[in-house]
LUMGU-534488 format. One record per residue (C-alpha): residue in one letter; x, y, z. Coordinates in steps of 0.5 Angstrom, whole numbers, plus 500, padded with zeros to 3 digits. Example, Ala and Ser with C-alpha at 12.3 -4.5 7.8 and 13.67 -1.06 7.14 Angstrom:
2
A525491516
S527498514
//
This chain:
63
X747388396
X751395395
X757391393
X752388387
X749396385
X757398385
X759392380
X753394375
X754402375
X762400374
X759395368
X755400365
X762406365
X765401363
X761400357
X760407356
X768408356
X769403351
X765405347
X768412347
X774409346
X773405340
X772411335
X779412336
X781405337
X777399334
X774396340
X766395338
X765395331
X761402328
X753399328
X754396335
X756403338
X750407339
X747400343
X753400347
X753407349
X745405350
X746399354
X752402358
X748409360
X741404362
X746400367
X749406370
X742409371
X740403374
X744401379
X745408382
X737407382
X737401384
X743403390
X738408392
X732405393
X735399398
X739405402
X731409403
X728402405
X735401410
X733407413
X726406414
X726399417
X731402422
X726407425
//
């Protein structure tokens, strides 16, 4: 489960740092940067949360 939390932050940086870099390089064309940088940061965010909230639930299972 934790890996699966990982993979999704990761997607969401990379999403992030592409979107970053495509003002400098053409990766993500101008009207689709804004919604990456949206999606990126909601994935980040939601993957973290999520990894979060398993640990506090593994945690109260073991006492």
């Amino acid at each position: 489960m934790h890996k699966l939390t990982g993979y999704i932050a990761f997607a969401g940086l990379a999403i992030v740092l592409m979107s970053i870099l495509s003002r400098f390089i053409d990766l993500v064309p101008i009207r689709y940067r804004t919604t990456a940088l949206i999606v990126g940061f909601t994935l980040m965010f939601l993957g973290t949360l999520w990894r979060v909230v398993t640990e506090m639930n593994a945690k109260e299972k073991e006492e």
